[in-house]
The first five atom37 places (N, CA, C, CB, O) and aatype in JSON, in Angstrom:
{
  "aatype": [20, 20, 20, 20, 20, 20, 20, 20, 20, 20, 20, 20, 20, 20, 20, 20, 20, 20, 20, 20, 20, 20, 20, 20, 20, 20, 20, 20, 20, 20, 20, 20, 20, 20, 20, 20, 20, 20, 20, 20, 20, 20, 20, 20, 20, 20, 20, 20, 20, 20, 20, 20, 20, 20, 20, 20, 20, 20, 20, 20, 20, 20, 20, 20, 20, 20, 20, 20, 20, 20, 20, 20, 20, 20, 20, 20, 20, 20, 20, 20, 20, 20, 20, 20, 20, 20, 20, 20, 20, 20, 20, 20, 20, 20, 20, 20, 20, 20, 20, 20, 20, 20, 20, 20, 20, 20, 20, 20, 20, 20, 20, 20, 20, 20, 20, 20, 20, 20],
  "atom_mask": [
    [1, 1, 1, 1, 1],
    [1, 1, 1, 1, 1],
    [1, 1, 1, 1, 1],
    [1, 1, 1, 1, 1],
    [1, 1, 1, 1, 1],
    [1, 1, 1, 1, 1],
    [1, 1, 1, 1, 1],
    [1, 1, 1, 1, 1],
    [1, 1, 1, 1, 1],
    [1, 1, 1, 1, 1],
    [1, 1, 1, 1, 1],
    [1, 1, 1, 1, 1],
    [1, 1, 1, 1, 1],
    [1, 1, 1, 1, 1],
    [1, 1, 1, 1, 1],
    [1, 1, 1, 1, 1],
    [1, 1, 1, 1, 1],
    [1, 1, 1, 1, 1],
    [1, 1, 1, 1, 1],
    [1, 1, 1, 1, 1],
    [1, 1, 1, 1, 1],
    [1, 1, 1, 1, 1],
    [1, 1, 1, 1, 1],
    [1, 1, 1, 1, 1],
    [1, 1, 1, 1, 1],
    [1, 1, 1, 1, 1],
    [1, 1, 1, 1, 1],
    [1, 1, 1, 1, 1],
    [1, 1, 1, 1, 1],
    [1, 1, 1, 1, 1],
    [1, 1, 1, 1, 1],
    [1, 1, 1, 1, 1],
    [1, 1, 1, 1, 1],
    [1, 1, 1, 1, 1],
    [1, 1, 1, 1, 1],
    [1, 1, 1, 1, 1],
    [1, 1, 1, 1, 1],
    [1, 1, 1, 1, 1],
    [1, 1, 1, 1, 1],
    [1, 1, 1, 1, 1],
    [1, 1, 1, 1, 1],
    [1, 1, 1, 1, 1],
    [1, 1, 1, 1, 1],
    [1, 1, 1, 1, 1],
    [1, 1, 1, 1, 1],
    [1, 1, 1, 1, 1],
    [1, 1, 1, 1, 1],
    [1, 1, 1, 1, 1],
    [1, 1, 1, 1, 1],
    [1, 1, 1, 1, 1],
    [1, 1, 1, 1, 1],
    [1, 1, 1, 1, 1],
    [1, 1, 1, 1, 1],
    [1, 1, 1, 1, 1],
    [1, 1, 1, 1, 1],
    [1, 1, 1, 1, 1],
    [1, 1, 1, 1, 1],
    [1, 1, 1, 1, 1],
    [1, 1, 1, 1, 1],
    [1, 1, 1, 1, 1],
    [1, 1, 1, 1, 1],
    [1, 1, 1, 1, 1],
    [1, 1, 1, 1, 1],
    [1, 1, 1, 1, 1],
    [1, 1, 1, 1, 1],
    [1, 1, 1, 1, 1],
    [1, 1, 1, 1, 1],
    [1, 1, 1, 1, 1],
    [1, 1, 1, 1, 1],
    [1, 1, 1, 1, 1],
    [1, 1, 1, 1, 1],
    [1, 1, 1, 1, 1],
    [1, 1, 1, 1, 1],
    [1, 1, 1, 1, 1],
    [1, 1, 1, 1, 1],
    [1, 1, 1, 1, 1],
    [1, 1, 1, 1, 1],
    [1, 1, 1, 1, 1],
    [1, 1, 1, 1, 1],
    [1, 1, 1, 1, 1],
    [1, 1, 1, 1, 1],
    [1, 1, 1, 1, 1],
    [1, 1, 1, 1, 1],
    [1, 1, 1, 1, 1],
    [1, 1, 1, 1, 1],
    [1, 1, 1, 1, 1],
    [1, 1, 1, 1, 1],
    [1, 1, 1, 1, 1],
    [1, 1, 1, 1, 1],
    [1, 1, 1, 1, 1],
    [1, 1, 1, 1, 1],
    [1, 1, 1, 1, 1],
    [1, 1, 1, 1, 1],
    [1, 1, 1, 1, 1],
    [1, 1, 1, 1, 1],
    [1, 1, 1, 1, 1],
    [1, 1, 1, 1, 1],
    [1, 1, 1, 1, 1],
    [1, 1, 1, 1, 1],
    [1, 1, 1, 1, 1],
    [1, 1, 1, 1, 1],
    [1, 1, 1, 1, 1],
    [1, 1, 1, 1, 1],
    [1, 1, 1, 1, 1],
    [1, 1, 1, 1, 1],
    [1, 1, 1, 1, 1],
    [1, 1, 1, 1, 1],
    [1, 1, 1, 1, 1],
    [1, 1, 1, 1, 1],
    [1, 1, 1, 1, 1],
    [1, 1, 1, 1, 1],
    [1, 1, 1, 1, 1],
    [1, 1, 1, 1, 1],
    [1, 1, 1, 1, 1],
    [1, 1, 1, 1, 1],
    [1, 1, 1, 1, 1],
    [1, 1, 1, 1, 1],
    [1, 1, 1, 1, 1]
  ],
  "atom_positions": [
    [[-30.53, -11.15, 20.21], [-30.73, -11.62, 18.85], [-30.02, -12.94, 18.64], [-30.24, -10.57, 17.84], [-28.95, -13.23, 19.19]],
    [[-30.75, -13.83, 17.69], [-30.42, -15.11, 17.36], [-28.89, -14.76, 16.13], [-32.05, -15.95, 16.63], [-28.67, -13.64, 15.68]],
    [[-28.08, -15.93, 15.81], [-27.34, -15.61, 14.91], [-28.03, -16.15, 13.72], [-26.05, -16.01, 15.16], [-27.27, -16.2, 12.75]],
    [[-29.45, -16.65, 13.44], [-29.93, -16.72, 12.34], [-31.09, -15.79, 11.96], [-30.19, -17.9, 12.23], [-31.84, -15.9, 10.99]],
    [[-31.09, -14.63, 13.13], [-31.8, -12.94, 13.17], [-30.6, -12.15, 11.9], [-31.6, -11.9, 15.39], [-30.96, -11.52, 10.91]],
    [[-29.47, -12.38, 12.23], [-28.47, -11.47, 11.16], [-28.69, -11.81, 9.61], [-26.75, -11.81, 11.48], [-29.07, -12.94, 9.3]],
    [[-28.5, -11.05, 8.85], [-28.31, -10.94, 7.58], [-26.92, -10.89, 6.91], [-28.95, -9.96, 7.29], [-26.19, -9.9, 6.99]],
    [[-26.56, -12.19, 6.14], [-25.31, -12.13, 5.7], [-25.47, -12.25, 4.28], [-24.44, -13.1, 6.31], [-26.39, -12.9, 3.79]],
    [[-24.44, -11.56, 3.47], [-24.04, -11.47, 1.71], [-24.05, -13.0, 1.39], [-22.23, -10.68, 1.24], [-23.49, -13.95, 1.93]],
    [[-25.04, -12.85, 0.1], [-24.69, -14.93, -0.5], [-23.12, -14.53, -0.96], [-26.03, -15.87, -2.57], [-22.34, -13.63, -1.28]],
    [[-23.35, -15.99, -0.72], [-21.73, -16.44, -1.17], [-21.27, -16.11, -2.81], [-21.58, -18.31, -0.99], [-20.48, -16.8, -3.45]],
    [[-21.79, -15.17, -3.19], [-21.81, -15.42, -4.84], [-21.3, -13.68, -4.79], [-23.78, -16.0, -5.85], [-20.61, -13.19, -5.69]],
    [[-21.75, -12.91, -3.61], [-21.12, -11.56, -4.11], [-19.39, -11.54, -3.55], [-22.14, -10.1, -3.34], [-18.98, -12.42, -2.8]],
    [[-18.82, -10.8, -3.86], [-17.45, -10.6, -3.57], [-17.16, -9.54, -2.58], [-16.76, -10.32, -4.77], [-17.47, -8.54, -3.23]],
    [[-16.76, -9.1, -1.41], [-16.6, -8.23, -0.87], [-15.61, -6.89, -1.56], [-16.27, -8.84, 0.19], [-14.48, -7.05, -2.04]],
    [[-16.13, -5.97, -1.48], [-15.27, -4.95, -2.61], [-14.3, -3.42, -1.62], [-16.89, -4.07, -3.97], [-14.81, -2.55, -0.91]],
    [[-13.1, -3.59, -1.91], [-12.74, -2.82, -1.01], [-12.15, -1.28, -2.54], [-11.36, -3.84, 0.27], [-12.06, -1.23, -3.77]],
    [[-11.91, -0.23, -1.24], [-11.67, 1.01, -2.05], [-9.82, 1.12, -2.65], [-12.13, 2.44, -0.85], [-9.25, 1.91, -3.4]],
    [[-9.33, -0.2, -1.82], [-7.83, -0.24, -1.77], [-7.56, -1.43, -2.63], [-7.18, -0.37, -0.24], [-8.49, -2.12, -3.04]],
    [[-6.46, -1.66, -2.88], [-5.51, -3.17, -3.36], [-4.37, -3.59, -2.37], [-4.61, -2.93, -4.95], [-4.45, -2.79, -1.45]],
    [[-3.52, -4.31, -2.17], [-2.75, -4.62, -1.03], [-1.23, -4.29, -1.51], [-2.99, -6.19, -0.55], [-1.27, -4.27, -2.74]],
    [[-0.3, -4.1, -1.2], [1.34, -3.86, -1.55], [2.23, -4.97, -0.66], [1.88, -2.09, -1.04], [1.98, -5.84, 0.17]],
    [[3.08, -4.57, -1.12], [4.01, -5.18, 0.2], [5.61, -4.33, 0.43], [4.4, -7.09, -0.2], [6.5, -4.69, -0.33]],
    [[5.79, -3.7, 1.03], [7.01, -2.48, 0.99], [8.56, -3.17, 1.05], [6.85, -1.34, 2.53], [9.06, -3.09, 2.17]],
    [[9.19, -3.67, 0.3], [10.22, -4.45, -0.06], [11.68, -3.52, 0.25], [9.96, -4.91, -1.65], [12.76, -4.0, 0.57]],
    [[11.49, -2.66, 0.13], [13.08, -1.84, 0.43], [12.82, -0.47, 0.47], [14.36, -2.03, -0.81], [11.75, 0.11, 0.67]],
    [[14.73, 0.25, 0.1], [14.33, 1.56, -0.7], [15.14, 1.32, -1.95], [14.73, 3.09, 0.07], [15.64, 0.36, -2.52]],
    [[15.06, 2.42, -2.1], [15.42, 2.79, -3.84], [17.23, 2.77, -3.72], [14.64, 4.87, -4.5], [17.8, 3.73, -3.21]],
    [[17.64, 2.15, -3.99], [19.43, 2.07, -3.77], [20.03, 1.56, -5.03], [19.99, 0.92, -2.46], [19.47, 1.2, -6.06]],
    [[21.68, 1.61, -4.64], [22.28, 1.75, -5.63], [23.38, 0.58, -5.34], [22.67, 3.21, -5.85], [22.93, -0.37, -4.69]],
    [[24.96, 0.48, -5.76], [25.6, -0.62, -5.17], [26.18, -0.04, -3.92], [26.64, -1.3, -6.1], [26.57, -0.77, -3.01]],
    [[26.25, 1.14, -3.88], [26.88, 1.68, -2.42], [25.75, 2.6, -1.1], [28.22, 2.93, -3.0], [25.46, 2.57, 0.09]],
    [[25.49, 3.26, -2.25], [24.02, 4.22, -1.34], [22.96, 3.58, -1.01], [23.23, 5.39, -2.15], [22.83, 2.43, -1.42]],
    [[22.08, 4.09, -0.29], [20.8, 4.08, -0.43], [19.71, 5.23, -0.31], [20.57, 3.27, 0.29], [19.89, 6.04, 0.6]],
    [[18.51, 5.4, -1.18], [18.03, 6.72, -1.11], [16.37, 6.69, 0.07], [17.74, 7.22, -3.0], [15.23, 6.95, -0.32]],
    [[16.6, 6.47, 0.86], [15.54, 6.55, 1.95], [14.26, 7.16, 1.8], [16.02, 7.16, 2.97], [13.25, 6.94, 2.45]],
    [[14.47, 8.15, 0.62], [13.35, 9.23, 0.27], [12.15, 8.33, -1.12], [14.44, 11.0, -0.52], [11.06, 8.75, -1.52]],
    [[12.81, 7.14, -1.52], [11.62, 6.77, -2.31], [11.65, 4.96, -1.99], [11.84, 7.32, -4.21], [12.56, 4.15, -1.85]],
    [[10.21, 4.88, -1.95], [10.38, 3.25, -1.18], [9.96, 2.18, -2.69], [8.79, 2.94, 0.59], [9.41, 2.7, -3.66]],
    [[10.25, 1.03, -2.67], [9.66, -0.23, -3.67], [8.9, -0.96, -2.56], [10.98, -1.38, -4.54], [9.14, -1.45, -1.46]],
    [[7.3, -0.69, -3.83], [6.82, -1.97, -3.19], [6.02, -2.43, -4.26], [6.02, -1.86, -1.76], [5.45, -1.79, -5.15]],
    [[6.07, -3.73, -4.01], [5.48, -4.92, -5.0], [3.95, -5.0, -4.15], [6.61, -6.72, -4.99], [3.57, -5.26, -3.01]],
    [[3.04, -4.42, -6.07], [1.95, -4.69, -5.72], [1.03, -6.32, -5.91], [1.45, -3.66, -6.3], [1.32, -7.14, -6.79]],
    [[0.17, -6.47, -5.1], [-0.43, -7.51, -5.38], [-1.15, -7.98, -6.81], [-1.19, -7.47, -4.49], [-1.84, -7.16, -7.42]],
    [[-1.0, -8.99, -7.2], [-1.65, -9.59, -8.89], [-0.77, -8.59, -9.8], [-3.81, -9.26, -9.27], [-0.57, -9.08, -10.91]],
    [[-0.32, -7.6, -9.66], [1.06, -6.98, -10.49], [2.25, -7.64, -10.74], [1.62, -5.88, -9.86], [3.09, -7.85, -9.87]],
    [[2.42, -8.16, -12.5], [3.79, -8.78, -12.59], [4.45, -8.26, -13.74], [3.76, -10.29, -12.68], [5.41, -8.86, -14.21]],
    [[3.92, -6.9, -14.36], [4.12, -6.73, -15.57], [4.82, -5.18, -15.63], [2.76, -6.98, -16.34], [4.28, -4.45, -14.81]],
    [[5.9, -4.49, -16.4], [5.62, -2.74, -16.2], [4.58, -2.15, -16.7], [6.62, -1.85, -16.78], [4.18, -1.08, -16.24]],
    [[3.89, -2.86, -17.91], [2.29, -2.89, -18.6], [1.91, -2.61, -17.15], [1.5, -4.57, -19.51], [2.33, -1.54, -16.72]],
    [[1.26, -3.29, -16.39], [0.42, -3.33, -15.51], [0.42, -2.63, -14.33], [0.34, -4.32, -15.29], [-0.36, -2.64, -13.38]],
    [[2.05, -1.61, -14.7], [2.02, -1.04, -13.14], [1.17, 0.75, -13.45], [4.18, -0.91, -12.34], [0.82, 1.48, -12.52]],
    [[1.02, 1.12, -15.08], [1.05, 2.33, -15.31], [-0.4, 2.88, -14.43], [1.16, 2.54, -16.94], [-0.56, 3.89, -13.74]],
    [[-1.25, 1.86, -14.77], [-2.83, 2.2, -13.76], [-2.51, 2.72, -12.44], [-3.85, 0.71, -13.35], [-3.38, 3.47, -11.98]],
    [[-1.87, 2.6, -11.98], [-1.23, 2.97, -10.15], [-0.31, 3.91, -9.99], [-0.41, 1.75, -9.34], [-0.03, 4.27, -8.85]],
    [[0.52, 4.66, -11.45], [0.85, 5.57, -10.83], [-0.25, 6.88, -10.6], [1.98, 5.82, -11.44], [-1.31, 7.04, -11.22]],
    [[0.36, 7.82, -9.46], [-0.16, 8.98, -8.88], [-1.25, 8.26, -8.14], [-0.6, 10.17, -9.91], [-2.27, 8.9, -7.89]],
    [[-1.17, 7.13, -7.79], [-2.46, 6.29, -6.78], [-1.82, 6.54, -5.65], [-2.83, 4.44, -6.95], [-0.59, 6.43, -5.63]],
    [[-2.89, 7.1, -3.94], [-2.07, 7.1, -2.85], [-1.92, 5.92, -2.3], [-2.43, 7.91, -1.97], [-2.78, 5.04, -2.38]],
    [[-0.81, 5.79, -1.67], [-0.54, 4.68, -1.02], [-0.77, 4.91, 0.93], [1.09, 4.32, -1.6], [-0.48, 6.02, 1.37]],
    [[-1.29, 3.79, 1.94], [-1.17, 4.25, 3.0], [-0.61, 2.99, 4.06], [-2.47, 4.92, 3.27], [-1.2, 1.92, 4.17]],
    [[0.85, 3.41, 4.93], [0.96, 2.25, 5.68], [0.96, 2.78, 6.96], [2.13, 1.38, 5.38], [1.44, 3.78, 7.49]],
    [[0.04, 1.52, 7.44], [-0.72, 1.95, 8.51], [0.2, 1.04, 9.25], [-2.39, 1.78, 8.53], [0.97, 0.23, 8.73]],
    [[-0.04, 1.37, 11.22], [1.01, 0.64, 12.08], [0.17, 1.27, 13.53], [2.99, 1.2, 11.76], [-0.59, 2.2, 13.83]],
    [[0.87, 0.09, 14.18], [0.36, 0.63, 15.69], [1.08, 0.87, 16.68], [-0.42, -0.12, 16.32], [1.74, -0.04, 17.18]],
    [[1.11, 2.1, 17.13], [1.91, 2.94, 18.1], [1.69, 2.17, 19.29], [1.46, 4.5, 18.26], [0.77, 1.36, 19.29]],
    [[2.46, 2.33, 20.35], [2.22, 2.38, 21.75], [1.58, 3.21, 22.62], [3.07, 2.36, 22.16], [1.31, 2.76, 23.73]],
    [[1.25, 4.42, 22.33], [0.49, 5.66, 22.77], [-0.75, 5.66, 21.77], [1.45, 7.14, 22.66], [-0.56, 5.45, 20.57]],
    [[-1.8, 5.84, 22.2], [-2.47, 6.37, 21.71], [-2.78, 7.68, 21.5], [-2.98, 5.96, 21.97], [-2.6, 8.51, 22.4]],
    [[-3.25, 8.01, 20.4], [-3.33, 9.58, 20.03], [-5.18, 9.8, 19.51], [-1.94, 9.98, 18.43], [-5.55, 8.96, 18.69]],
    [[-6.1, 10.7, 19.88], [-7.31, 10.73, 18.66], [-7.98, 9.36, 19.34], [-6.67, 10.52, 16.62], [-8.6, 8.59, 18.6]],
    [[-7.84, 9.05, 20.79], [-8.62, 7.59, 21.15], [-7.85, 6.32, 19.88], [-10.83, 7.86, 20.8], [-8.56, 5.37, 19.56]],
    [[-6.78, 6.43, 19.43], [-6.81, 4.91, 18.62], [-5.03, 5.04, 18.43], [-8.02, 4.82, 16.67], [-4.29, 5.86, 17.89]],
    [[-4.85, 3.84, 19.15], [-3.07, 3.52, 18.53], [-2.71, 3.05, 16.98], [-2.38, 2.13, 19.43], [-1.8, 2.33, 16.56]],
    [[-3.72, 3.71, 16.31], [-3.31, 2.92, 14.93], [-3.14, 4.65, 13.65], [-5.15, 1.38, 14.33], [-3.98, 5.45, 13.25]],
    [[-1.75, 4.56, 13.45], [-1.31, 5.8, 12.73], [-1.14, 5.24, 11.34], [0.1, 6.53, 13.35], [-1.03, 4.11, 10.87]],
    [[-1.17, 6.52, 10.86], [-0.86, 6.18, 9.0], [0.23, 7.05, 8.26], [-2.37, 6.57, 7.96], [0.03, 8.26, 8.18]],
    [[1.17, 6.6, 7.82], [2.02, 7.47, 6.63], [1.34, 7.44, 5.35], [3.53, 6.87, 6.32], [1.06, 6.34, 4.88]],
    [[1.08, 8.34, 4.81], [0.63, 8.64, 3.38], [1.62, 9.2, 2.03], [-0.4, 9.68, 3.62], [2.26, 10.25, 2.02]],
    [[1.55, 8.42, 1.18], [2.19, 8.69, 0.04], [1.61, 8.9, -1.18], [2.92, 7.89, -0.11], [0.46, 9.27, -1.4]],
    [[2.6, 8.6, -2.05], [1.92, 8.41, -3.69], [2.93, 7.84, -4.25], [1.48, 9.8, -4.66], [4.1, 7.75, -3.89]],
    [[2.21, 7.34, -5.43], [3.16, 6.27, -6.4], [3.82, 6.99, -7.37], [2.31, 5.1, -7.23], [2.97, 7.74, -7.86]],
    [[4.81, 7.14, -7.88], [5.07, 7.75, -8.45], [5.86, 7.07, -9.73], [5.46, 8.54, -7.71], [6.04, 7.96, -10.56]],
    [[6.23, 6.22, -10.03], [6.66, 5.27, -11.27], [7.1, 4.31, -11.08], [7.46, 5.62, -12.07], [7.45, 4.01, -9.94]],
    [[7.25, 3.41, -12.19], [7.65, 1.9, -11.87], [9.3, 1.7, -11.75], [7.05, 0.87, -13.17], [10.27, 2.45, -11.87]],
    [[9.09, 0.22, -11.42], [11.04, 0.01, -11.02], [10.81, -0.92, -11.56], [11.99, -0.16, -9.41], [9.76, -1.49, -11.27]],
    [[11.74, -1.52, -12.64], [12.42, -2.47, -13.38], [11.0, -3.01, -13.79], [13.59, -3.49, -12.58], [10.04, -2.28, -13.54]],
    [[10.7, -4.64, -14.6], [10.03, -4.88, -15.51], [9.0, -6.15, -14.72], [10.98, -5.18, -16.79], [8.34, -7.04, -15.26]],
    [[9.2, -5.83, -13.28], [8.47, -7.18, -12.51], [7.15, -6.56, -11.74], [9.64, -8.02, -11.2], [6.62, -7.18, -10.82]],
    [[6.85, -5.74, -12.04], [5.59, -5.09, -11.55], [5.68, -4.38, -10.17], [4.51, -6.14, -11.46], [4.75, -4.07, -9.43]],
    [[7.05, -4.2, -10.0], [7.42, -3.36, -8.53], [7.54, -1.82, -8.99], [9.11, -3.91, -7.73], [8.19, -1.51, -9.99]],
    [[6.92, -0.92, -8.23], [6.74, 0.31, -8.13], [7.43, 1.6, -6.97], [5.51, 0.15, -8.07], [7.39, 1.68, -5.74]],
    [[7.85, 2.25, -7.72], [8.43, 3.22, -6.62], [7.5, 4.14, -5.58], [9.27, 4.24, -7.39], [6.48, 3.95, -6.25]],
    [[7.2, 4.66, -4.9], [6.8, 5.44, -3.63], [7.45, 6.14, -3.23], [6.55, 4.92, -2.67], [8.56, 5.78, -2.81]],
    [[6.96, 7.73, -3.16], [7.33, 8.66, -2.16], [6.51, 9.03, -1.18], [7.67, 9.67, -2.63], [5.44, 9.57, -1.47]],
    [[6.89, 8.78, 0.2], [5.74, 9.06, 1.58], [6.04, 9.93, 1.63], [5.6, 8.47, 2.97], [7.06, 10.28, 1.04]],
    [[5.03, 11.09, 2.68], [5.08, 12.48, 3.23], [6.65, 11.93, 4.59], [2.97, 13.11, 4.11], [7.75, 12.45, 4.38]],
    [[6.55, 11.35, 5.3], [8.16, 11.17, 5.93], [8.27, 9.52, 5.8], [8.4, 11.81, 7.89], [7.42, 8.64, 5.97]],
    [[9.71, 9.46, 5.44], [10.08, 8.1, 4.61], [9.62, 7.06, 6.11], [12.22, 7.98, 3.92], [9.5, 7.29, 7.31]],
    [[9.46, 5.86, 5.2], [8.96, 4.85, 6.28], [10.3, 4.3, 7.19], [8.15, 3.46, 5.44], [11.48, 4.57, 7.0]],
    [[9.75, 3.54, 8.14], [10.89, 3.44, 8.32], [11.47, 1.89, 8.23], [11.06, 4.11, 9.48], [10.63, 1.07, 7.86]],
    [[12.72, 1.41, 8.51], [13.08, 0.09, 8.11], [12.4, -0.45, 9.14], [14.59, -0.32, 7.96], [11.47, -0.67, 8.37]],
    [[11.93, -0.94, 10.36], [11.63, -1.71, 10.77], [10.34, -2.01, 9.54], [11.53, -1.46, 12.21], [10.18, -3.19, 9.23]],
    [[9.6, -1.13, 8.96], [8.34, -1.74, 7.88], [8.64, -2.52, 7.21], [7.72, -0.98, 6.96], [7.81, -3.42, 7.13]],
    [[10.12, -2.73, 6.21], [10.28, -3.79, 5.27], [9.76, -5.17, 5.27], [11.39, -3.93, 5.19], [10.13, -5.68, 6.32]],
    [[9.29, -5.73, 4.8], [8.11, -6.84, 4.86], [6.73, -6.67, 5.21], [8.42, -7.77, 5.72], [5.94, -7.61, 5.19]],
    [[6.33, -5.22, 5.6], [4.82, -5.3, 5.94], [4.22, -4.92, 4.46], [4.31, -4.14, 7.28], [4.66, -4.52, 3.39]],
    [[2.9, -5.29, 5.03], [1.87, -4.52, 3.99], [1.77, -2.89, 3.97], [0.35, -5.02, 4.34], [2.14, -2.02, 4.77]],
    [[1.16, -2.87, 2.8], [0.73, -1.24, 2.59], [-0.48, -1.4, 1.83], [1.89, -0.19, 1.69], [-0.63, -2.46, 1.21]],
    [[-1.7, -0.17, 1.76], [-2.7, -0.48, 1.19], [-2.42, 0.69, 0.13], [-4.0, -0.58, 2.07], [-2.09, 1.82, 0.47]],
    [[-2.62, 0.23, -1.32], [-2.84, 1.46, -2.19], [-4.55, 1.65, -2.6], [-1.83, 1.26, -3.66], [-5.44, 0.87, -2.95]],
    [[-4.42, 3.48, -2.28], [-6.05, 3.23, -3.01], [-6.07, 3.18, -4.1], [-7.11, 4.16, -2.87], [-5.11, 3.07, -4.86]],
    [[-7.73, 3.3, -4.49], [-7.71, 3.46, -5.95], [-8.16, 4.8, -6.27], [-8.57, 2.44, -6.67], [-8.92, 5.09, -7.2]],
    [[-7.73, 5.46, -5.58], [-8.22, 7.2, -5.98], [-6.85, 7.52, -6.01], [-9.28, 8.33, -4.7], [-5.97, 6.86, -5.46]],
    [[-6.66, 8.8, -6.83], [-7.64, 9.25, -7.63], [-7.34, 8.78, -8.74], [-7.85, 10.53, -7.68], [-6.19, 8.68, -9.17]],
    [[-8.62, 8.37, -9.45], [-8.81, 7.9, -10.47], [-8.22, 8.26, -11.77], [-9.81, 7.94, -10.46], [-8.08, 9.48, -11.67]],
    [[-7.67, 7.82, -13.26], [-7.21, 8.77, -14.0], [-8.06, 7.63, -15.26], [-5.29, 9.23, -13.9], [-7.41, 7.37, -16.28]],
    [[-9.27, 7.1, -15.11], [-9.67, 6.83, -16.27], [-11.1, 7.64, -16.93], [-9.76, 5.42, -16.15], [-11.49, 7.37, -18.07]]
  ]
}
């Protein structure tokens, strides 16, 4: 097949995904502790605590790639949920099924948009 045999989207539609993007910034700490069990992450186009309420109970998933493969694919996922906001800049708290770990700080995370609560 030619590459002018393929069919591509006009430039006028938007590609639409089921997720929004995060970025996993720390954990939840104090001036001495830190609590490992709930993570902050700053969501994308979020700058408001207005704007974070749509996302709570939204799952969150950060995905990473192992050295072993498992299931034919080196690419694993921790799954969470959002569970309320942190301070007034549109950063949100997270609890994963097992806490992430620090080497993640600075990666992405994808939150979906299920389940829905409108």
């Amino acid at each position: 097949m030619l590459l002018s045999d393929y069919k591509f989207a006009p430039a006028t539609e938007q590609q639409q995904f089921l997720y929004s993007k995060g970025r996993f910034l720390g954990f939840k700490r104090g001036k001495r502790n830190q609590y490992e069990h709930t993570a902050l992450v700053q969501l994308e186009d979020v700058n408001s605590k207005e704007e974070t309420t749509f996302y709570a109970g939204k799952r969150i998933a950060y995905l990473y790639r192992a050295p072993t493969a498992k299931k034919g694919t080196n690419v694993r996922c921790i799954w969470g949920r959002i569970t309320r906001s942190h301070g007034n800049s549109g950063i949100v708290r997270a609890k994963f099924r097992h806490n992430l770990p620090p080497s993640a700080m600075g990666s992405s995370v994808r939150v979906m948009l299920y389940p829905s609560n409108i």
